[in-house]
N, C-alpha and C positions, 0 to 999 in steps of 0.2 A: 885323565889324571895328570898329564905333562902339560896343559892349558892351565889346570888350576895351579901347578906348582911354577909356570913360571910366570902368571899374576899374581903371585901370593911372591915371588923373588923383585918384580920391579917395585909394588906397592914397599915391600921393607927396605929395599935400595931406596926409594922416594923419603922413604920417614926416618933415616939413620943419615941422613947425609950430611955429616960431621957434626959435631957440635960447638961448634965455633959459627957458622954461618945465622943471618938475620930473619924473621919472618916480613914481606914488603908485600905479598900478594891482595889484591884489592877485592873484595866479590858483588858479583855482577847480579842489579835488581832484576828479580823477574815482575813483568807483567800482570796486571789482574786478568782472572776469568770473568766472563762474562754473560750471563745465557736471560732470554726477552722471554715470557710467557704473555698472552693476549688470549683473555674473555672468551673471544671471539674471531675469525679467522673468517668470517661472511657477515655482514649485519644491513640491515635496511637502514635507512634516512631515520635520526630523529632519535635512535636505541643509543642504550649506552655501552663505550669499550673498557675494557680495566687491564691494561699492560705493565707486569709486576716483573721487575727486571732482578735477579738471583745474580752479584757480582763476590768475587772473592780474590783477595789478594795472598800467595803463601809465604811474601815475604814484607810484608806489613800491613798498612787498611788501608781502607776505601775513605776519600777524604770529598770525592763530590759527585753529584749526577747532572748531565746535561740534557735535556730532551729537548727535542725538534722534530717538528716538521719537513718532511724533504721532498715528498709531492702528494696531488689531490688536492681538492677544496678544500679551504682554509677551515680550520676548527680552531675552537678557544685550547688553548694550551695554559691553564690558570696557576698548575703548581708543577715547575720543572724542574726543581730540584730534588725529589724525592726517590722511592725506589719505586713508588705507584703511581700511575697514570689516570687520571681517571678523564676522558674526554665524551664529549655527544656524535656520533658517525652523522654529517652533514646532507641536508636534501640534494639530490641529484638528479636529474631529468636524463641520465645516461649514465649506467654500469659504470663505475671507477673505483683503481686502488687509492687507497689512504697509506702513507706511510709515514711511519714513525720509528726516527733512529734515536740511541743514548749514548751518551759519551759518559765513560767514568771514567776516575783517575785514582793514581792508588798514595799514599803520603812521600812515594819517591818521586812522582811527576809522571808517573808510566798513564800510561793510558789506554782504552778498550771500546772501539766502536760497533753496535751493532743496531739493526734495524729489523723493522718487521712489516710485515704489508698486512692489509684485512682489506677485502671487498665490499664495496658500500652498493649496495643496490638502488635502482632506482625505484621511488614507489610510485606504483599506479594505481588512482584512487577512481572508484566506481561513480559513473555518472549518476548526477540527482535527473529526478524528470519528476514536472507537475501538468496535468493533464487540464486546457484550457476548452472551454466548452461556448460555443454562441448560446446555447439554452440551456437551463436546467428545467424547463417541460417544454413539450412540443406538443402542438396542435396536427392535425392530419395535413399532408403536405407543407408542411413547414421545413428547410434547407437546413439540417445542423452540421455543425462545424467544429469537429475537434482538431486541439493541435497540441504537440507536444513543448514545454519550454524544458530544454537541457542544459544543466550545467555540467561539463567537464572540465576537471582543473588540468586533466593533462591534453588538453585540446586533441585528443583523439578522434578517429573517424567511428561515426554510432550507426547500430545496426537496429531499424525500428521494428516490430512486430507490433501490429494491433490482433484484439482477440473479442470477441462478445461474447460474455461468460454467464448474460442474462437476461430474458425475454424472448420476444420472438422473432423468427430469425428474419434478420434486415438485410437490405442490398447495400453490400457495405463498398465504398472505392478502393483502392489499392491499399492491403494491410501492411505497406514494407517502406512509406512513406512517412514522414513527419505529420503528416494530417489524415485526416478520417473525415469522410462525408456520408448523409444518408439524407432519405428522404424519407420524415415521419407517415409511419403509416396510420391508417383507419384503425381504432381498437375499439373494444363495446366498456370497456374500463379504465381509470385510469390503472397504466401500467410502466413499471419500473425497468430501465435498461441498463446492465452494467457493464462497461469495455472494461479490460485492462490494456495496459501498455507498457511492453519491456523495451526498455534499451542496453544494449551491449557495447560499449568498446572494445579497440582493435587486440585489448590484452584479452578479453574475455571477461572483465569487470560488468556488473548486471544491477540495472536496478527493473524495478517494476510498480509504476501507482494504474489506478481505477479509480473511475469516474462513472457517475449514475443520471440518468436523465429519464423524465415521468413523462411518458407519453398520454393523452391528454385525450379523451373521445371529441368527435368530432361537436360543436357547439352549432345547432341550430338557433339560427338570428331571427329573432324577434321581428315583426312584419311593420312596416311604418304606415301611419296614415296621419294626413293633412285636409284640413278643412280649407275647400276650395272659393265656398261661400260664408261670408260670417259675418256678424254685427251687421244683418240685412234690415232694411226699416220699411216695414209694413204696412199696412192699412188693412182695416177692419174689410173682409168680404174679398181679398186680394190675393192671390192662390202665384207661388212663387216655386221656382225647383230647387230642394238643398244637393248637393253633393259634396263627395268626398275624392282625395287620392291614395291609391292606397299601394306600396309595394314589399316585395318581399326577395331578397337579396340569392338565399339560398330557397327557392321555391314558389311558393304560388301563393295568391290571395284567393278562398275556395268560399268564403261566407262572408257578410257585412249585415249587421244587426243595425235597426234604427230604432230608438228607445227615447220619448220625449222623458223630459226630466225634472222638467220645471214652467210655470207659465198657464197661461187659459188650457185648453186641449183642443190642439189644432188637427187637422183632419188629417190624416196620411196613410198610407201605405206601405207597408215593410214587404219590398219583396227579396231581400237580399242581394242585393245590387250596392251600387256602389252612389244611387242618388235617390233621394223620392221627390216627389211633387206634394206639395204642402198650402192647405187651403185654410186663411183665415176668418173665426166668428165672426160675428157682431163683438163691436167690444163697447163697454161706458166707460174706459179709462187706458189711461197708456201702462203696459205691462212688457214682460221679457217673460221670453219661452227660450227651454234650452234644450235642446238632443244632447244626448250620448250615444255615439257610431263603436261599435266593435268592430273589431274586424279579424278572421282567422284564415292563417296560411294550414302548407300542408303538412307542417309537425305539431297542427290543435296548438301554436303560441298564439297569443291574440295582441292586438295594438289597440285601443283607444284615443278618441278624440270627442272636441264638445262643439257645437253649432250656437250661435247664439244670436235670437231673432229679437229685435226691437220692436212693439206690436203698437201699432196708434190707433184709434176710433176716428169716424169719418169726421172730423171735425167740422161744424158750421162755417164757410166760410161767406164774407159778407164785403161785394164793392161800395164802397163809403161814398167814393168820387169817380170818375169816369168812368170807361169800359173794360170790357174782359177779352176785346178781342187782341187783344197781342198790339196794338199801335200808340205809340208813346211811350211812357218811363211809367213802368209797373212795378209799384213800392207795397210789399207786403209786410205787413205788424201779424205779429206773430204774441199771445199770452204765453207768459213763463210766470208758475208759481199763485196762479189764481184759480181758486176750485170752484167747482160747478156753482156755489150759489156769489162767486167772487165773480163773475163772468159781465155782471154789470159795472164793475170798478172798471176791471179791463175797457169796455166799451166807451165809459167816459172819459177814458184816457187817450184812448184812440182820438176821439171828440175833440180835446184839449188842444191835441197833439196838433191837429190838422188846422184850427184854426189859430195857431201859431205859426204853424209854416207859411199858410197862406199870406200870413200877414208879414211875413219877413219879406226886405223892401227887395232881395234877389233873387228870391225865390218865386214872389208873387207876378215877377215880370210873364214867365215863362211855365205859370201854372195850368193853365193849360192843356199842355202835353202830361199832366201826370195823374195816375190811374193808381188809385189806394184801396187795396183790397185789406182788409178786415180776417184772421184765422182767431178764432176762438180755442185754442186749444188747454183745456182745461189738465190742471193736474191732480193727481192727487192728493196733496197738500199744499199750504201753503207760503210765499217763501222763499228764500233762495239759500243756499249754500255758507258759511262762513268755516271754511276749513281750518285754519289757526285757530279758532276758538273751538274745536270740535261740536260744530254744528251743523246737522245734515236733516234734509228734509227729502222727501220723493215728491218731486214735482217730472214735467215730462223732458223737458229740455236740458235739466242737471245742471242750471245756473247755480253760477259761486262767484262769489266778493273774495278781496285777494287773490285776483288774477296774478301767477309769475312777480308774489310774493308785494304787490301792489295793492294797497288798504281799497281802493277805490275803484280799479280795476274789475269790471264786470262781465265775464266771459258764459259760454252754453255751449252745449254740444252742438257744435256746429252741421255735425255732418245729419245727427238729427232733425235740425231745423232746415237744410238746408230739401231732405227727403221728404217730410211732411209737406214741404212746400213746393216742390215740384208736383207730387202727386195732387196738390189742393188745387195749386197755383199757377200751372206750367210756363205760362207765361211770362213770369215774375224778371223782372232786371234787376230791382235792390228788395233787401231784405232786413227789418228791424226787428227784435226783441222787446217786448218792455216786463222788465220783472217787475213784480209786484213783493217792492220793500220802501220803505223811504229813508233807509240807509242812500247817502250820493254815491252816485257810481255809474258807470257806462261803459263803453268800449266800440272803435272803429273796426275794419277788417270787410271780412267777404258778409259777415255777420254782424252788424250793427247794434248794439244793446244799450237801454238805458232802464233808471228805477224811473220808482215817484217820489224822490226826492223833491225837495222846493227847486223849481224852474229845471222842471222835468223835463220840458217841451226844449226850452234853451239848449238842455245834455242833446236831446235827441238831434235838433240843426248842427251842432258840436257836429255828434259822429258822423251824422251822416256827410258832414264836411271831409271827413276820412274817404267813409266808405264811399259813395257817390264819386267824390271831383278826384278823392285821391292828393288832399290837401297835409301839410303836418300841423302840427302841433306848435304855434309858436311861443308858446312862455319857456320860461326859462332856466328850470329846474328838474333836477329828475333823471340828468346825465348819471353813468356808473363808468364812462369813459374818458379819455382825453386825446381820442384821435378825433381827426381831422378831414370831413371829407365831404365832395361837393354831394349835397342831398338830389335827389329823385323830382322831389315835389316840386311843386311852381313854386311856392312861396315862400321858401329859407335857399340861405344861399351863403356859402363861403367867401366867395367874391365880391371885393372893394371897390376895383375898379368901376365906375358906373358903366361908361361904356359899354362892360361886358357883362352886366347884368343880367338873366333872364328876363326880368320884368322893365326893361330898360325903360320901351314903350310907352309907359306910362309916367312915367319921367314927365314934369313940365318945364322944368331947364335942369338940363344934363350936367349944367355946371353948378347949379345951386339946389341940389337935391335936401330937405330934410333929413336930419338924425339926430337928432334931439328929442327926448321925451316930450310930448305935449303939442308938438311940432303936427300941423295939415300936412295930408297930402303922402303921395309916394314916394319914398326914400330908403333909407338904408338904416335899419334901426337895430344897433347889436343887442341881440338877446332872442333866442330862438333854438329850436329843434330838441329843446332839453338842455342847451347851454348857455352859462352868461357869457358866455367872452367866443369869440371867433363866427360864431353864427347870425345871419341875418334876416329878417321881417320886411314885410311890403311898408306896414302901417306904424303909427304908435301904438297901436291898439284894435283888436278883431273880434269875431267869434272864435277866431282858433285862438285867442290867445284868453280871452275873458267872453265868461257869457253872458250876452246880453248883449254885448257889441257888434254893427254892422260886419256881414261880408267884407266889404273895401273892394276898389276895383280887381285888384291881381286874384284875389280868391272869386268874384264873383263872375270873374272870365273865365277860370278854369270851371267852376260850376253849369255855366251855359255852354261852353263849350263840350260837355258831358251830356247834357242833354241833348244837345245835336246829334252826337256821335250814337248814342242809345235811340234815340226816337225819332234820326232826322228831321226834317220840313214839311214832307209835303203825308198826309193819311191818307187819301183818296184823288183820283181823276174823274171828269167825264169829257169825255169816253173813256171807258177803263178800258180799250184797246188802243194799241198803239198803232194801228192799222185800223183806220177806218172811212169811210165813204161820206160825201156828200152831196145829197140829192140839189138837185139844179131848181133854181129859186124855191130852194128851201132854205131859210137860217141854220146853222149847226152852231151851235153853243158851245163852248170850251170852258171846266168849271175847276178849279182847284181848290182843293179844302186843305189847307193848309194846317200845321200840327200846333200852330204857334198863331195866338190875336194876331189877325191882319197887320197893327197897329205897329207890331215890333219885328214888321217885313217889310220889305221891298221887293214887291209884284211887280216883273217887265216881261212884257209881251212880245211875241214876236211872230208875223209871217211873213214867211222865206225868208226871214235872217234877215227883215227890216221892221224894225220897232214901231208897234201898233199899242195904241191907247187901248184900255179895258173896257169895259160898259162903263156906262155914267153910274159914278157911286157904287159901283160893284167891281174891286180892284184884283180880288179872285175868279174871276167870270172874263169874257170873251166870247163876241156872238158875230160868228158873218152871215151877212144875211143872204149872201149867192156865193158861191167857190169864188176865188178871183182868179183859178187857173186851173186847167185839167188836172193837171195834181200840183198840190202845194205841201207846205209845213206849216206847224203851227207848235210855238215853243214859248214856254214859259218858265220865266227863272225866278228864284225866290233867296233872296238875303235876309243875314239878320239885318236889321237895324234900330236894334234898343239900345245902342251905345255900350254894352258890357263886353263887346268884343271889340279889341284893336287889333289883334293879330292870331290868325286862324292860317299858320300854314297848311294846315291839311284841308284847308276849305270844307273842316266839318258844317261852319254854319250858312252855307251856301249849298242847291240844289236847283235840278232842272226837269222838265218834263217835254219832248216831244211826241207832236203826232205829225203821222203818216198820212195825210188824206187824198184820194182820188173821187176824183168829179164823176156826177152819174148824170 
């Protein structure tokens, strides 16, 4: 009671104190209060905060707000002057506070700072993973390869688990590693396998994909087989062996069927083997027989393949001119396209033929040596080939017009003709064709062909200027090129310079050589090999380049020269030993039969390698009438000398013969 009465004595002392005195006292602004509310007081990256600030002033208002940032990653701060906050909590890769302070101020100038903190977490986000595969099916032993491709955006360390959640159970490599390996096994179906695969990061974020791979039974391989023998060319009555190759990768070749399929019906045996032996009829015409080979491994898959035989009839064959034993130039004609009652065309063609040749002026030097057998082989129609017009006949040799797209061009199965004629002919050294068309046409090569064309005989000297000497062509059209290059042949040539000519030789002045159209004589005449311009000729004019035209020397060198090389000099000796004896006052005779008329040789004699005259008027002959030494020699040599050869480096038209003799 004495506290309150003497506060209640100074308070009325304080308010009575006189009334005369002034009021001056000033009063003193208070402060605003202040108080931060926040959303949120923890938030992760990317959420939103909302800080609503409650200020109060009791002795006037609130005239502004300040808001700031004061630490932590920077955030958008968009509207600071209000009483609400509204900002985004920023990504962070490490736990941090965010703080945000506000300034107010109250209409005195007073002012009130306060701030607030919120924790921004860091986020960690869960690794992706796609599961990469080398197969999506596998075969039995086949290496698969899985691997995992991860992305983590917080570059975290990953924890791999593989699992196989389907099929049967495989030998799997390490399941704690980024890849997976197995090795496909044997299954009797196909069969589906499913892995999954989890990854973990170090926060314990998880993902997990699956992958599926079709295992695959095991694929038994088909057995191969190849025809060892094919397109064989036969003869009526001629018994040949087929076979086959046969294998089989995963196992075994256990059966081989032999099944004819087409053709006459040739004799054979099927014994399941992998060849037979095969015997052919009588035939009256040229045909094709065909096998069909099975063949089965040891999973009963089978392989096939076809055989296919060329079948000819003994053909008549007939020597026109010399003999059959193999000595000299054996030229065989050969029917294409004449059927059995045409067989007498053929043979007057033959006829034609031969007394053309003979009569060519360089041919008929050296006639002689040459032996023309006659093949009748007939076809079954008649005719030749025009492929561009589709036009087909069956004749035996498959002659066609429009050779390699050439109107004129007269080709046949060669290896045909070439078969029939060894078995007919074995002897043979050239070989000619004559179709029966009188479409023009021909062709040089290893095989010779002409028609019956007008100056049929003409084509045939032509080709055989091919075939035989190995001559070209010199007119001069017909190129598809424009290079440049020094030819093969004797008779075309690149080279200007005379000098260095091939055919120099025959040159009569090296300095004033011919090349002028219409021009005698050996020279240099552009136009040749199929080209007008850079290619060169012997002549103005030949059989190689027009027909009807002389050989010329350079083509009728190389001609003789061919025959030398084919039929050399000399057919026979007496004594056909080269060791032989001579009884004592006995004559022994020395006889050379030469391949070629005496007339276009030079016969020189020789004992012991001193030059002895021949018998009188017998310039292949030699006769002594007693040894002239216990043992001697006796040699004789033989040259051309028909004048068509000037230059024989290989000394083809030159040859010799010694004997060995001792005295008895």
């Amino acid at each position: 009671m004495k506290l309150y009465i003497a506060i209640f004595v100074i308070f009325s002392i304080a308010s009575c104190g006189g009334g005369s005195s002034s009021n001056n006292e000033v009063t003193k602004n208070s402060a605003p209060t202040l108080q931060l509310n926040s959303s949120a007081v923890s938030v992760n990256g990317g959420e939103s905060i909302t800080i609503t600030a409650i200020a109060n002033d009791s002795d006037g208002s609130i005239v502004s707000y300040q808001w700031q940032q004061t630490s932590g990653t920077a955030v958008d701060i968009a509207n600071d002057a209000t009483k609400t906050l509204n900002i985004i909590a920023p990504n962070v890769t490490v736990t941090e506070n965010l703080t945000i302070s506000l300034t107010v101020k109250d209409n005195d100038g007073a002012n009130i700072i306060k701030s607030v903190s919120i924790q921004v977490k860091e986020i960690n986000t869960a690794p992706t993973v796609i599961i990469e595969s080398s197969h999506t099916s596998a075969s039995v032993d086949n290496q698969v390869e899985l691997s995992a491709d991860v992305i983590d955006e917080d570059i975290a360390s990953i924890v791999y688990l593989w699992q196989q959640v389907k099929g049967p159970e495989l030998a799997l490599s390490d399941k704690t590693l980024s890849s997976l390996s197995f090795v496909a096994p044997d299954v009797s179906a196909v069969t589906e396998v499913v892995f999954s695969l989890q990854v973990t990061d170090n926060i314990g974020q998880s993902s997990t994909a699956q992958t599926s791979i079709s295992l695959i039974p095991k694929q038994s391989i088909p057995p191969a087989v190849n025809a060892l023998t094919n397109n064989l060319n036969l003869m009526a009555l001629e018994q040949t062996v087929l076979s086959v190759d046969a294998s089989d990768l995963d196992g075994e070749i256990i059966n081989y069927q032999w099944q004819q399929i087409s053709g006459p019906d040739l004799i054979f045996e099927d014994n399941g083997v992998d060849n037979i032996s095969v015997s052919v009829p009588e035939l009256s015409i040229h045909q094709l027989a065909t096998f069909e080979v099975t063949v089965w491994d040891n999973d009963d898959l089978t392989a096939k393949t076809t055989i296919t035989i060329n079948l000819f009839p003994r053909y008549s064959v007939t020597t026109v001119k010399g003999t059959t034993d193999g000595k000299g130039v054996d030229l065989v004609i050969l029917a294409e396209g004449f059927s059995q009652e045409e067989i007498p065309q053929f043979e007057q063609a033959v006829t034609d033929f031969i007394q053309a040749f003979e009569q060519e002026d360089t041919i008929k030097v050296h006639q002689t040596a040459w032996n023309i057998h006659r093949i009748d082989s007939v076809s079954e129609q008649s005719g030749a080939d025009f492929p561009e017009d589709n036009v087909y006949v069956s004749t035996v040799f498959d002659g066609y017009f429009q050779c390699a797209g050439i109107a004129r061009l007269l080709c046949v199965n060669s290896s045909k003709v070439l078969a029939v004629t060894a078995k007919l002919a074995p002897q043979f050294d050239q070989v000619i064709v004559i179709v029966n068309s009188s479409t023009y046409g021909g062709a040089g090569g290893q095989v010779a062909t002409f028609s019956l064309a007008q100056s049929a005989a003409q084509i045939a000297i032509h080709e055989l200027g091919h075939s035989f000497a190995g001559l070209a062509d010199e007119y001069d059209y017909g190129a598809t090129d424009d290079d440049i290059y020094e030819p093969y042949e004797p008779n075309a040539t690149t080279i200007t310079n005379p000098a260095e000519v091939k055919w120099r030789h025959w040159f009569e002045d090296i300095n004033n050589i011919p090349t002028q159209i219409g021009q005698s004589g050996v020279g240099l005449f552009e136009g040749a090999y199929y080209h007008a311009n850079n290619y060169y000729r012997p002549l103005s004019n030949s059989i190689m380049k027009e027909l009807g035209q002389p050989f010329g020397p350079v083509n009728a060198e190389a001609w003789a020269l061919n025959i030398y090389s084919t039929a050399g000099s000399i057919l026979s000796v007496i004594p056909d030993a080269e060791v032989t004896e001579h009884a004592a006052d006995t004559p022994l005779t020395f006889i050379i039969n030469p391949v070629h008329a005496p007339q276009n040789n030079k016969i020189t004699w020789f004992v012991n390698d001193i030059e002895h005259a021949s018998d009188e008027n017998k310039p292949t002959q030699l006769t002594l009438s007693a040894p002239p030494s216990a043992s001697y020699s006796v040699k004789v040599e033989i040259n051309d000398n028909s004048g068509l050869i000037k230059k024989d480096t290989q000394l083809q038209a030159t040859a010799s013969y010694t004997w060995s003799v001792k005295a008895q």
